[in-house]
N, C-alpha and C positions, 0 to 999 in steps of 0.2 A: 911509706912509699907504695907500698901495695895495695892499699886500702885507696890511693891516689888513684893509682891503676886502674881499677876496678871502675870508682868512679869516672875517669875517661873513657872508659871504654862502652859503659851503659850507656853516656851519654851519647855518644858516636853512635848506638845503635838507635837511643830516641830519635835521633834527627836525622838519620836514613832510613829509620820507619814514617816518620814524617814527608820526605821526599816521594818517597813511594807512595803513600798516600795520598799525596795533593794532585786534583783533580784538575790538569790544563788544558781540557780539551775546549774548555770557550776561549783561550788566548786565541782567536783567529781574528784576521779583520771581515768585518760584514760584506755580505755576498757585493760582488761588483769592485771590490779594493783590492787590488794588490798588499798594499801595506797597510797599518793603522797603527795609532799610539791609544794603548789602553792605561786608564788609570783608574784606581782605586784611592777613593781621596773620603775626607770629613772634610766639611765647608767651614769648621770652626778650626780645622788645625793649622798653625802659622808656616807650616812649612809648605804645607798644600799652597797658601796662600802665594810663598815666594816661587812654586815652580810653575804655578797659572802663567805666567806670561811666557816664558821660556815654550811653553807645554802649546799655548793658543800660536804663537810665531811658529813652530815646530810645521802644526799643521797647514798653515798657511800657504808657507813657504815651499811646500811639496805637496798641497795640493792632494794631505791626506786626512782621510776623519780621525776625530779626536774621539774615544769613548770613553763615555763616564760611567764608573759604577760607585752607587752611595755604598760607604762605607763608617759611618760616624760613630765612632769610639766612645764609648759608656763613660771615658772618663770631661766630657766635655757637654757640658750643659743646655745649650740653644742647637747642637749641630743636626740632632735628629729632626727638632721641628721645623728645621732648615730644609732639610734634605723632603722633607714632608708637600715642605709648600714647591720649593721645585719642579716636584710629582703632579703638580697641579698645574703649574705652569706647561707642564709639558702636555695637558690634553687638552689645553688652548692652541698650544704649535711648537714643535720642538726646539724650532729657534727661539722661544720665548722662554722657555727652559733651560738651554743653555746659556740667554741672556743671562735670566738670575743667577744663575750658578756663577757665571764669572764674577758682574755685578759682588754678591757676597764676599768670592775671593779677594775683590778687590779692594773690600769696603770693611775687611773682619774686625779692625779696632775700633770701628764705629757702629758697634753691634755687640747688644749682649742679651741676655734670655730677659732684661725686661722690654725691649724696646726692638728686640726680632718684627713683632708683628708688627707696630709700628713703620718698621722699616722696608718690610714688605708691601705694605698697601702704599706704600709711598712709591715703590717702584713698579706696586701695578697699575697706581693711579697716574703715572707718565707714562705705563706703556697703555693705556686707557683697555688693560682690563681686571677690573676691581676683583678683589678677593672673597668671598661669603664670609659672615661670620664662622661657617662650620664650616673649613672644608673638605672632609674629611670624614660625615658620620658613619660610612661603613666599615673605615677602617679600609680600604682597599692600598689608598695610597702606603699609608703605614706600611702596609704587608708588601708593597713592592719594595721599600726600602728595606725590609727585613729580609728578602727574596736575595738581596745585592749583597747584604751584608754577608750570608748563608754562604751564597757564592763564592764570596773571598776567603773565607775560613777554607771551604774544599780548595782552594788556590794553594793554597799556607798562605795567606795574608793575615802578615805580624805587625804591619806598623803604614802609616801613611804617610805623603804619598808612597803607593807604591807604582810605579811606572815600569809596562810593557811595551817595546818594539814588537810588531807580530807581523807575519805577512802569509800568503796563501800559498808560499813552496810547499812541496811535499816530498824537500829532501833535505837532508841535516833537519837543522833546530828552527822551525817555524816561529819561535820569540825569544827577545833576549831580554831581562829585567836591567833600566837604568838606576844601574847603579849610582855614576858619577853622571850627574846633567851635562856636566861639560861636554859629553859623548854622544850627546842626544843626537844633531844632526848628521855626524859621522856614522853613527848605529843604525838611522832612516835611513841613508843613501844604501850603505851596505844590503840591507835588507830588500831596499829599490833594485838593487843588483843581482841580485839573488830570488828575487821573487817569478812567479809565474803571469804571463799575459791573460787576461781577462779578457772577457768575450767580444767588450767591443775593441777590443787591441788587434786581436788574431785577425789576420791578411781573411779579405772575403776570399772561397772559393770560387775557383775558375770556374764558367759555365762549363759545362763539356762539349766536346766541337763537335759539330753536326755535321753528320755523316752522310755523302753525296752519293747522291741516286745512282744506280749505276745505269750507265747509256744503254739505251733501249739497240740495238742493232738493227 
């Protein structure tokens, strides 16, 4: 029983050194947002897959950015060179980037590490922009993905997806992690609620009133 103990209690202090540790200060949403939904997803994992649409209606529907950080888990085979080509997409045009990204969420059982790149050129070749056979020989792309991944480790990101409500208050708790998606839309509003006015929200200042001559006698 005590030996029980003991281990409770170690444990309890691994995982509020853990707490204390993780590093949230990028859970904000990007300058000019009141709120945002951040996610931390792998393009090959089946759950990312199922909360892609809940996640893209999310932002739509209030009209807030969606942020994506690559996070592809060592145990899943095509997701890295997934998240790779992505990265390439995105220095054609970030819409083109987030196309593929959904595009894969949506397409994951029709994709596997032989037939990734196959599947790519096919979707750069309808968005007519072809893929090189190299794309990639510096290694930069790689190293952004590895940059995201990094990222999420100083977060404590343990598992995908992992889903953030964030907004720009700077009072109470600036992000709530969704837990249960059911809450998604209730968790945005709140946050809507709660957030602070951005700069093109705030009332223009009055001119100041100009002040009359005094009459000459």
């Amino acid at each position: 029983m005590r030996n029980r103990l003991v281990a409770v209690t170690v444990l309890l202090f691994v995982l509020c050194g853990a707490m204390l540790a993780a590093d949230t200060s990028s859970l904000r949403p990007p300058k000019g947002a009141r709120v945002a939904i951040i996610v931390f997803e792998d393009m090959q994992c089946p759950d990312c897959g199922r909360a892609e649409p809940l996640l893209k209606e999310a932002s739509q529907r209030y009209k807030i950015p969606l942020i994506r950080y690559d996070f592809p888990l060592p145990m899943h085979n095509w997701a890295f060179e997934a998240h790779v080509i992505a990265r390439y997409f995105d220095t054609k045009s970030p819409q083109l980037g987030e196309e593929f990204r959904h595009w894969v969420l949506m397409n994951q059982r029709s994709i596997n590490k032989q037939n990734l790149r196959g599947m790519a050129d096919r979707f750069a070749e309808e968005h007519k922009t072809p893929l090189p056979a190299f794309l990639d020989t510096n290694g930069e792309l790689a190293n952004k993905v590895r940059a995201d991944f990094q990222l999420g480790q100083k977060v404590g990101i343990d598992h995908t997806p992992t889903i953030y409500v964030v907004s720009n208050t700077q009072r109470g708790t600036p992000f709530v992690e969704v837990v249960d998606r059911s809450q998604l839309f209730q968790l945005v509003e709140e946050m809507l609620k709660n957030s602070e006015p951005v700069a093109s929200e705030k009332p223009a200042a009055k001119p100041a009133a100009k002040k009359k001559a005094a009459s000459k006698k």
